[in-house]
N, C-alpha and C positions, 0 to 999 in steps of 0.2 A: 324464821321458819326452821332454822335447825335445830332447835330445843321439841319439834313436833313429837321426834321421836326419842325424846330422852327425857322424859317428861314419865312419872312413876304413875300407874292407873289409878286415878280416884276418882270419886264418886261427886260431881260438881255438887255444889252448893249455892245458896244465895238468891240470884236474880231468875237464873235458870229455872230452880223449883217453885221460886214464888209463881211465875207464868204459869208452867203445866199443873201446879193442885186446882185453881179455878176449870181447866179442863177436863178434869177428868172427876169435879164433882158430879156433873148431871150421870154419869153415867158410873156412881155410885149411889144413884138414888132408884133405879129400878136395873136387874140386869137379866138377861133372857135364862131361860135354865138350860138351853143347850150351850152356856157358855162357860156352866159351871167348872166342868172337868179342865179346860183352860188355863181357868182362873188360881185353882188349885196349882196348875205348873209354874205358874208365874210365882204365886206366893213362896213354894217350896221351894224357886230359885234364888227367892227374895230372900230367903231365909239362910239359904247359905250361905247366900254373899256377905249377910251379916254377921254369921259364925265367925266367917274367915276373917272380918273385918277386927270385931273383938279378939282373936285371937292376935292378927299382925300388932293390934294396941296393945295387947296384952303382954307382947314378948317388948314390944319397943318400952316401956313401962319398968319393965323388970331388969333389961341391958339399954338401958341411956347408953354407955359409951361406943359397944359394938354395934349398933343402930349409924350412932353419929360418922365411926368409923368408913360401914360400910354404905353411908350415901353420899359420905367425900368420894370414895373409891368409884363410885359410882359416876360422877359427875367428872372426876378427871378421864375416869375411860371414855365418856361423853365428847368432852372436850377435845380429846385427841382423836375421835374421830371426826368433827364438826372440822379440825383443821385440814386433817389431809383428805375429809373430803372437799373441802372448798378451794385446796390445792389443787386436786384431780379434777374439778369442775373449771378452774380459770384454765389450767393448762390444756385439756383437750378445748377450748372455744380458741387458743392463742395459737395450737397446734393444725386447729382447721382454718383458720382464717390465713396463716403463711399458705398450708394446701393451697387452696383456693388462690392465693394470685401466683404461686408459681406454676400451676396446671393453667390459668389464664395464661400466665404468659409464656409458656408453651405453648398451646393450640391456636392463637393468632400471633405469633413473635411479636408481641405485643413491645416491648423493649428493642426492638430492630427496625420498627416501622417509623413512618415521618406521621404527622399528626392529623394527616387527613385519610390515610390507615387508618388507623386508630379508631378513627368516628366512624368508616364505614363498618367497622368490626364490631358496632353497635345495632345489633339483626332488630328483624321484627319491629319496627318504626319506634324501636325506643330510644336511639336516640334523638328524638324530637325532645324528650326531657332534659337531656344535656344541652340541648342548643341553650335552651332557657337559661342554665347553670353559666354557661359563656358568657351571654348575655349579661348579669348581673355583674359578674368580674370585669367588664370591656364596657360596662355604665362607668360616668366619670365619677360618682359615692350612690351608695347602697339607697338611700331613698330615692334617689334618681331614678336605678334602675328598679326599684320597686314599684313605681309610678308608672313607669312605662310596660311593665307586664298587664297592671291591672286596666290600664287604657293601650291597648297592644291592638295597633291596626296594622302590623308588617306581617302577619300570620297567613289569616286565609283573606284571602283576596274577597275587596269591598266590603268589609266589616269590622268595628273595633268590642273585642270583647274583654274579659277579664279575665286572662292565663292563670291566673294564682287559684280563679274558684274553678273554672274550665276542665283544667290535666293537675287538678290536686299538686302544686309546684312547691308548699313548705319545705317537704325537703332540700328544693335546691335553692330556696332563701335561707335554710339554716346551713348549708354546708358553704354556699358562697360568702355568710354572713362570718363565717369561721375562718374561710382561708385570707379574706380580706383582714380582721382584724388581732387574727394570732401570727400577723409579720409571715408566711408560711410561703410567702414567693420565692422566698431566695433559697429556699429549705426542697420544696417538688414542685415537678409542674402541676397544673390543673386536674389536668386528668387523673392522674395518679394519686391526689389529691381524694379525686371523687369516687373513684374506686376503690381506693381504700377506707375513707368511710363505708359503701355498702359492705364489703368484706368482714370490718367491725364490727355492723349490724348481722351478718352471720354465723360470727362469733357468739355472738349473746343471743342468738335462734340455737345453737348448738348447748351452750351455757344455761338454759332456762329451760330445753328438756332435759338434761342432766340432774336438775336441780328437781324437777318435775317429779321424775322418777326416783329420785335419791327420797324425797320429801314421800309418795304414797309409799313404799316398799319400806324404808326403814334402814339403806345400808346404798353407802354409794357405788356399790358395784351395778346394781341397774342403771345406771346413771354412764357407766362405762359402757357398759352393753346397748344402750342409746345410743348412742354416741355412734359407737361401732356400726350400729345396723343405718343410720344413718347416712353414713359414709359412705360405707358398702352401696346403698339404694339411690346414691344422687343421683340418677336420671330422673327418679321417680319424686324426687324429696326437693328439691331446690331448679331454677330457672336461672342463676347466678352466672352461670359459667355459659350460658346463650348471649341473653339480655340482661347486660347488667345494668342498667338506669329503671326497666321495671317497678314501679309501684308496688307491687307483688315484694318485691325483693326488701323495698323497704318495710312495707306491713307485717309481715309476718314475723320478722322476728320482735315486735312490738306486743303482736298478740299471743305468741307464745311467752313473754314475757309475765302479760296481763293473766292468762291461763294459770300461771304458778302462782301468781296472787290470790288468784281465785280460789287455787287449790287449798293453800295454808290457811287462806279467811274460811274456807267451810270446814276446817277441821277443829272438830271438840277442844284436845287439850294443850288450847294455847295460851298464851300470858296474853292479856290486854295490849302491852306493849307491842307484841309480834303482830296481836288482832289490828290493831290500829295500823301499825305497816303497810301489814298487806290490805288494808282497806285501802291508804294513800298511793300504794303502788298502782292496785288497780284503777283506780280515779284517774289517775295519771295517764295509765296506759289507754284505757278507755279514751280518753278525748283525744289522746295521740292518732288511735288507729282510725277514727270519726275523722280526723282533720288530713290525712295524710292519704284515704284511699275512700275512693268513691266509692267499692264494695263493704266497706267498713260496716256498715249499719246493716247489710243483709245476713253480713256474717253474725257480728252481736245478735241477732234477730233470730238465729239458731241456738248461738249458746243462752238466750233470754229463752230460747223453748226448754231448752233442755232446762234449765232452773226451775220452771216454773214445771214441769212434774216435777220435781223436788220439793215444789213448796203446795201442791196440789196434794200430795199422798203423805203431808208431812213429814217428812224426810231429814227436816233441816227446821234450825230454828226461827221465827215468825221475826225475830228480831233481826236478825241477818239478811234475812229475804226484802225485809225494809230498808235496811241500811244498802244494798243490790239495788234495788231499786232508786234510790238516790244518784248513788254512780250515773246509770243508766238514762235519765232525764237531765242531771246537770251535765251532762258529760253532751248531751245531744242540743243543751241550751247554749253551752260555749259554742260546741262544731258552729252551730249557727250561724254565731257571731259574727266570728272570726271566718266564715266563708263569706262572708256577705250576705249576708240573711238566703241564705241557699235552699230555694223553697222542699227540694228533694227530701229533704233531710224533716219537713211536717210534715210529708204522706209516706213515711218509711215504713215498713210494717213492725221496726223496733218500737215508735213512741205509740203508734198504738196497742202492739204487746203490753205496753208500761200501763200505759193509761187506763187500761182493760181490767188489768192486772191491781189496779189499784182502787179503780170502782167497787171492783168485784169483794175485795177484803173489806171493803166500808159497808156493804149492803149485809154481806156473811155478818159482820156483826151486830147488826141491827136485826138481824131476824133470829128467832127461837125456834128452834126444829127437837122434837122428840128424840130421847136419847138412844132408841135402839133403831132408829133410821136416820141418827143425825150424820157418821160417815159417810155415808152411800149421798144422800142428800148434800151434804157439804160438797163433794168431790162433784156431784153433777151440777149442780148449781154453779159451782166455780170454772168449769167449761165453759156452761153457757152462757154466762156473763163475763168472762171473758172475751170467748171470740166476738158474741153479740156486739159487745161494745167498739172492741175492734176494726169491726165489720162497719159499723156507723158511723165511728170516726172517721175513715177513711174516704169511705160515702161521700162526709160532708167536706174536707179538705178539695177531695175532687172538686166539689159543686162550688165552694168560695174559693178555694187558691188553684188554677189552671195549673197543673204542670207539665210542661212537655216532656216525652219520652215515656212516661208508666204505661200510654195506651198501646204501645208498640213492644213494650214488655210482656203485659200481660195478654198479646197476642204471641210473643215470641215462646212464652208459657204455653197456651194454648194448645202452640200447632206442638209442639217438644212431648209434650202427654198426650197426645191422639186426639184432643177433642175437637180437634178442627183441621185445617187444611186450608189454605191459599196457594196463589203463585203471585203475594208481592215478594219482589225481590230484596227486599232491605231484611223479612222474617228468614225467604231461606236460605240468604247468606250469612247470615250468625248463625244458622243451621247448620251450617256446612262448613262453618271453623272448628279446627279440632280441638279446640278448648271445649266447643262446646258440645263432641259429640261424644257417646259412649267409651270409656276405654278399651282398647283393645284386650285380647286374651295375653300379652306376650308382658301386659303388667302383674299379673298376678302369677303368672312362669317365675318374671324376674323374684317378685318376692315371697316365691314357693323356693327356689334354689338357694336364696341366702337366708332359708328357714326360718324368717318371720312370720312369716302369713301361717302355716296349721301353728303353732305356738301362740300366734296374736286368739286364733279361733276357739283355742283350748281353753287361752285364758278371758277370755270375753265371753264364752260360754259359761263357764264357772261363776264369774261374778255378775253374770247376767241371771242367773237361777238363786245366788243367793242373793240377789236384790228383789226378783218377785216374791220369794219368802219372808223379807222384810217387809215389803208395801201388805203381803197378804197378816201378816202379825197387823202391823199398824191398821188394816181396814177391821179386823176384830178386836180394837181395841188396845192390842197392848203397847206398852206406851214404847218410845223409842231410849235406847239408851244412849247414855251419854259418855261413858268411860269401857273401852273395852280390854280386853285380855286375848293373848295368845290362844289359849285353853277354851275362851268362846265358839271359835269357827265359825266366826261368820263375818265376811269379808263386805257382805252385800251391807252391814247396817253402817260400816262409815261416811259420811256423806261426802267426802272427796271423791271416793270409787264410786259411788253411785251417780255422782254427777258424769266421770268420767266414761264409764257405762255408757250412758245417756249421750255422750260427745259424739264418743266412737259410731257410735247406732247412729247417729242425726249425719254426720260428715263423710260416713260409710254409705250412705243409703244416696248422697248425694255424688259420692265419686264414684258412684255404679251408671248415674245417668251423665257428668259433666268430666270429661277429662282432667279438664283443667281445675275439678275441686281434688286431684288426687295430689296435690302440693299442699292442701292445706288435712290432708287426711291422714295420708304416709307418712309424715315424720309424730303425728302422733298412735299411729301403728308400732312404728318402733320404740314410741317410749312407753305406751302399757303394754306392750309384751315384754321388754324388760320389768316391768315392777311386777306385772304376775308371776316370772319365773324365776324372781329375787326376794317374792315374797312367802314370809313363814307363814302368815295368814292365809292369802292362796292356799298349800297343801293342807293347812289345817282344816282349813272348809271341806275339801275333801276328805279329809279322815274321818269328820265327823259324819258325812254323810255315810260313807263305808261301816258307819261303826269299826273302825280297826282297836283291836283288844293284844294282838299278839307282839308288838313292841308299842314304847309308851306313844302318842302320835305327837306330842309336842315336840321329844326329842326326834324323832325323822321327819316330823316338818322343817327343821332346824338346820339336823342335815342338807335334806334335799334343794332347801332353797340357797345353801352355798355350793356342793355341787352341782348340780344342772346350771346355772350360770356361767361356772366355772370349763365344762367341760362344752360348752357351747362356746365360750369365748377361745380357746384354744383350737377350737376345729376352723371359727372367722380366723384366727389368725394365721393357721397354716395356709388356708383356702384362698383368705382376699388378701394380705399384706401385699403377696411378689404382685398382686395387681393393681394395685395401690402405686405401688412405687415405679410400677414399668405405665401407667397413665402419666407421671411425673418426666420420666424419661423419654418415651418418644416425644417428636417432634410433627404435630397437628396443622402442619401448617396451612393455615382459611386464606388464600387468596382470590380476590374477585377483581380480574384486573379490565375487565367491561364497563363496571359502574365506577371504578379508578376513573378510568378513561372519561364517563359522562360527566363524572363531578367534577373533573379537570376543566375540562370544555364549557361545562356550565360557569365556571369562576374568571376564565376568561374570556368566554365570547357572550354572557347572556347578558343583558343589562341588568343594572343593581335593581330596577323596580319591574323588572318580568314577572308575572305571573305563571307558576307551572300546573299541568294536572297531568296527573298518574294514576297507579292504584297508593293505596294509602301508605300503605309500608315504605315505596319505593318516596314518596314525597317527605316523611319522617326524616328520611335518608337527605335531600334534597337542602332540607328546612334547617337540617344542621351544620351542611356542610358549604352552604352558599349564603343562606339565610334568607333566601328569598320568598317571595310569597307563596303560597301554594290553597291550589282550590280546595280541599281536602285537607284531613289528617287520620293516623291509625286510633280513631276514638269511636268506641264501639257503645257507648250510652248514652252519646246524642244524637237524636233524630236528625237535628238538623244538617249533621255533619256526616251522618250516613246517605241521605238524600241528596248532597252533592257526590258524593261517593257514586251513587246509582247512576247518577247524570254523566258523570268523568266516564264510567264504564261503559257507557254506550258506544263508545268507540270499538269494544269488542262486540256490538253486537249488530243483526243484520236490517241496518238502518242505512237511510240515504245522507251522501253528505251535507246536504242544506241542513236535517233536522240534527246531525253530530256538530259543525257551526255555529246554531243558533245556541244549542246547551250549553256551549263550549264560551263562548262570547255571551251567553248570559253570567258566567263566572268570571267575567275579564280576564279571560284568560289568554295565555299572548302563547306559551308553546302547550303542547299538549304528547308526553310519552307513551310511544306504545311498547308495551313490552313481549319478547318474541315467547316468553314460556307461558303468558296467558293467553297469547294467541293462538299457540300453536299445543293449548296442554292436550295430552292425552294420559298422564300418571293416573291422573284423582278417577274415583269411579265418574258415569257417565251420567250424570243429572245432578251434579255437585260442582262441576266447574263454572266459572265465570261467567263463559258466553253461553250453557245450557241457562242459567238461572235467568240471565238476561232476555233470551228466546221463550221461556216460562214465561217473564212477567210482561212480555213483548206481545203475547197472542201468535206466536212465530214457529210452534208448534206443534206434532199432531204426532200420534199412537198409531201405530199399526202392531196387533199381534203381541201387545207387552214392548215393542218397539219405540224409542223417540226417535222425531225424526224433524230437523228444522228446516221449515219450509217458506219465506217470503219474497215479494220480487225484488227485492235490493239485495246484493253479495253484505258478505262478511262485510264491514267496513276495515278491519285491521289487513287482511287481505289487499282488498280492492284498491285502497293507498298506496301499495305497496306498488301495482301495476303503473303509479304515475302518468294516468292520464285523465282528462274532465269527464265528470265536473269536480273532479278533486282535488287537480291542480289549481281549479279557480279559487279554493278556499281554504287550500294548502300546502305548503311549499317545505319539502325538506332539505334540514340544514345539517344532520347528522345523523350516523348508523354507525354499527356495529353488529356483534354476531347476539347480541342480548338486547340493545335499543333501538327506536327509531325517533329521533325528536324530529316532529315540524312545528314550524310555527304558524300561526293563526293569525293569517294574511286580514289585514285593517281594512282592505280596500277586493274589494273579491273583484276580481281578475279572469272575464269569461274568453277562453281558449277554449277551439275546438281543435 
């Protein structure tokens, strides 16, 4: 991909033209008369570019040697910058991946702690993925412990499922598969081991916008400027330094990988060789991000939108868009495979994008449509047999393959867009995760202050206006080009920026409703704002529209796209370095010495075959650090495992204790933890906590005045335990506390005291 931009503008030939003359005969067989004047600009352009064409022949013709000269010159200038950009690209991914574990191990003295620190310093029930990773190292060989994942009945109590399709676990069969056979015991521990693989995969999350941005803009200084804003925005940009075993943490930097593939394969002037590349990368990357993250396919499922107006308003070559669509299907045939025939992954709304998508171009060619309504007609027609088809595939997957989970989705859809309303509790508790709810105002503060955000909108504006001037040229006709020039100004016709247009717009529109899509949104905010204010193209589209006549506009395009880069990265550096370097220097220190305490206690007083129940997060924690069974886990895409979830929480809610027993001992469960910040929250607003949502789906109650207010004749149960006496004591006996737990256990033989 580094020859993108060093590659001289010519005008393709060959394969390319043989396709587009068969299209654009019908519609040199009749043409409207309002479209003469047009037609007349096109040819007059057509005409110069042929001028100029005979001319460059003409001189090269006449000086052979100063020709030969100046395209060696050319081509070492090329060279030396292809080096020390790919320098500046390894070293800032080498440079943030040290960041990142010395800022980890500041913020939890991760390097001073014993090893059961460690794991609880793994938040938000991720490390329940790490248990797994343990597991595989502490099997007596690697098929062993691959066996026992996939037939894994030590998890959630009374059931044997299959871990590796279940919490997506390849990655920690290829990192455990690597510290097993690269000798690496006697070299780090485990842990450290597995941390710094994710930090690698960081690296090359940092390395592939760089390269991103280096590849549309033309000059690796966008690429530093990524980087930088980047950095600057990690609250907003990365999960890394919370949860680092995260799914998240592994995917994305896979698909922003697969993204630069993508980018180099839709760009005009490349060599076959780079073409083919980046075809294999993508392939590659695509089945990685399918195999490795259960959101994998909704995500594809977006960037498959965003293509397909591309290949809707033809934008992009027919031939590419086939060769995408190849990716896209085999890529979806292997996931399959290799999950175990994972039914989710036939009713995804990706394979029916494809399948849609490919109907559609077989029927378009079998039909003949008149040539002064064949665009307008083309373009609707491929809507509608798209979605249509779509739409029926999905239909019938439903009707022959059952899949649990979609109906509880596309309720959880429902109520999130207004069009409906419930009070089950399993809808408005993923409601009520802030992943999934609107993001706050205090994110678009932070990246208004470190002057991303009006820049991203300046430059998304720009190339969103001369992208509808490209689709509006292409709906009248004129054809698309294929080699462009500085001196053009128009930014909107290459089809990398128009794809990425189309990103921005599709990931933007989704981190306005889902918090949690603002990690996969953010880091590519700072990398097309770096290439719009890096790029000569950018100002030139500008210029042209201004008609500026009073300096030449190429040369202050030229200019301005090296200073304003430049004078923006000296203002980041003044502004964030000393903050930068003083997050490195204090000392963060995360202590939680309650759930120390519980996981202590659990290792030595609970039996190795107890079963526990919590809230999810808290048993994540549990699962890792004891290994024992737990009724639940933090997996928010299966029905099933949310519905014990609902069941576990009823402890928080105002039930009697015969009916909290019978839930509880329907999951063989032997202790059951209460915890005192869900019992007692008052933080979260007031119809978004645990025991409100509980009391909603409870019928438990009633409105006065715009008022809730919870009303039934049995007390709180977390409460009412607490007071230690029947019929509570009949059915449960406690065996520990603190200022943050309550464990009891869940008496075998109920025990009636009055």
């Amino acid at each position: 991909m580094s020859e993108l931009r060093c590659q001289k503008s010519e005008t393709l030939k060959g394969d390319d033209e043989a396709e587009k003359e068969p299209e654009n005969e019908p519609e040199m067989q009749a043409k409207p008369v309002d479209a003469e004047e047009e037609e007349e600009k096109v040819n007059v352009s057509n005409m110069e570019v042929n001028q100029d064409e005979e001319k460059d022949a003409k001189h090269k013709q006449e000086n052979p040697r100063s020709s030969k000269q100046s395209s060696s010159a050319y081509l070492v200038q090329c060279l030396v910058r292809v080096v020390f950009g790919c320098m500046a690209a390894v070293a800032c991914g080498i440079l943030y991946a040290a960041y990142l574990s010395a800022y980890h191990d500041r913020k939890f003295w991760f390097s001073a702690k014993q090893e059961l620190e460690r794991e609880i310093s793994f938040q938000g029930g991720s490390g329940l993925y790490y248990y797994y990773y343990k597991h595989m190292l502490s099997a007596p060989s690697f098929e062993r412990g691959f066996y026992e994942l996939i037939m894994d009945n030590r998890t959630v109590a009374g059931q044997t499922i299959n871990a590796v399709e279940r919490f997506s676990l390849y990655p920690e069969l290829i990192t455990s598969f690597l510290y097993r056979y690269t000798n690496s015991q006697d070299l780090v521990e485990p842990i450290y081991f597995y941390i710094g693989m994710v930090f690698c995969l960081q690296a090359l999350h940092v390395t592939a916008l760089f390269v991103c941005s280096w590849v549309l803009s033309g000059t690796w200084v966008a690429g530093m400027l990524a980087v930088s804003w980047y950095v600057i925005n990690r609250t907003d940009t990365t999960q890394v330094d919370i949860a680092v075993p995260l799914r998240e943490n592994w995917a994305l930097p896979c698909f922003s990988l697969q993204v630069v593939a993508l980018t180099g394969f839709l760009s005009n002037n490349i060599r076959s060789t780079t073409e083919m590349f980046c075809y294999l990368t993508m392939s590659a990357t695509t089945f990685t991000l399918l195999l490795i993250w259960e959101h994998g396919h909704y995500i594809l499922f977006v960037q498959g939108l965003c293509l397909f107006l591309l290949d809707s308003f033809d934008l992009m070559p027919t031939r590419k868009m086939d060769d995408i669509h190849k990716v896209y299907l085999s890529s979806l045939l292997l996931a399959y495979l290799f999950q175990f025939e994972n039914t989710s992954l036939l009713s995804s709304p990706l394979l029916s994008l494809q399948i849609g998508s490919v109907l559609a171009r077989y029927f378009q060619q079998k039909m003949k449509i008149g040539p002064l309504v064949a665009r307008v007609m083309k373009l609707f027609l491929h809507f509608h047999l798209v979605f249509s088809t779509s739409i029926t595939y999905i239909y019938l997957v439903k009707k022959l393959i059952p899949v649990s989970g979609n109906d509880f989705i596309l309720k959880f859809l429902e109520v999130k867009f207004g069009l409906n309303s419930t009070t089950d509790f399993i809808t408005n508790y993923l409601l009520c995760q802030k992943s999934h709810q609107a993001p706050s105002q205090d994110l678009f503060l932070r990246l208004t202050q470190a002057s991303v955000l009006p820049f991203y909108l300046l430059v998304l504006a720009i190339c969103l206006l001369s992208t509808l001037e490209t689709i509006y040229r292409r709906l009248s006709g004129e054809p698309m080009k294929t080699s462009h020039s500085l001196k053009d100004g128009r930014i909107g016709e290459q089809p990398p920026v128009i794809y990425h247009v189309f990103h921005s717009l599709f990931f933007g529109s989704l981190a306005l409703l889902f918090d949690g899509m603002k990690y996969l949104w953010t880091p590519y905010v700072c990398m097309f704002t770096a290439f719009g204010v890096c790029s000569p193209d950018v100002f030139m589209t500008v210029f042209k529209w201004l008609k500026l006549k009073s300096m030449h506009p190429v040369v202050l395009a030229l200019i301005l796209s090296t200073a304003v880069p430049t004078i923006i990265g000296f203002s980041l550096w003044r502004e964030y370095y000393p903050r930068v370097l003083a997050d490195l220097g204090d000392l963060h220190e995360v202590h939680d010495p309650d759930t120390l305490e519980l996981m202590t206690w659990i290792r030595l007083h609970a039996p190795a075959a107890a079963v526990f129940a919590g809230s999810p997060q808290l048993l994540g924690t549990i699962k890792l650090c004891s290994g024992s069974a737990v009724a639940s886990l933090p997996l928010y895409t299966d029905f099933n495992l949310l519905k014990r979830t609902e069941d576990t929480y009823q402890v928080y809610a105002m039930r009697s204790a015969e009916d909290v027993y019978k839930l509880l001992t329907a999951q063989k469960t032997n202790y059951v933890i209460i915890e005192e910040s869900i019992c007692t929250e008052l933080t979260r607003n007031k119809g978004c906590r645990v025991k409100d949502l509980l009391d909603i789906a409870n019928g438990h109650v009633i409105f006065d005045q715009e008022e809730m207010y919870s009303v039934s004749k049995h007390g709180r149960f977390c409460h009412e335990i607490k007071m230690n006496y029947s019929p509570y004591t009949n059915y449960f006996t406690r065996v520990f506390w603190n200022h943050s737990y309550h464990v009891y256990k869940v008496n075998s033989v109920i025990s009636f005291q009055y």
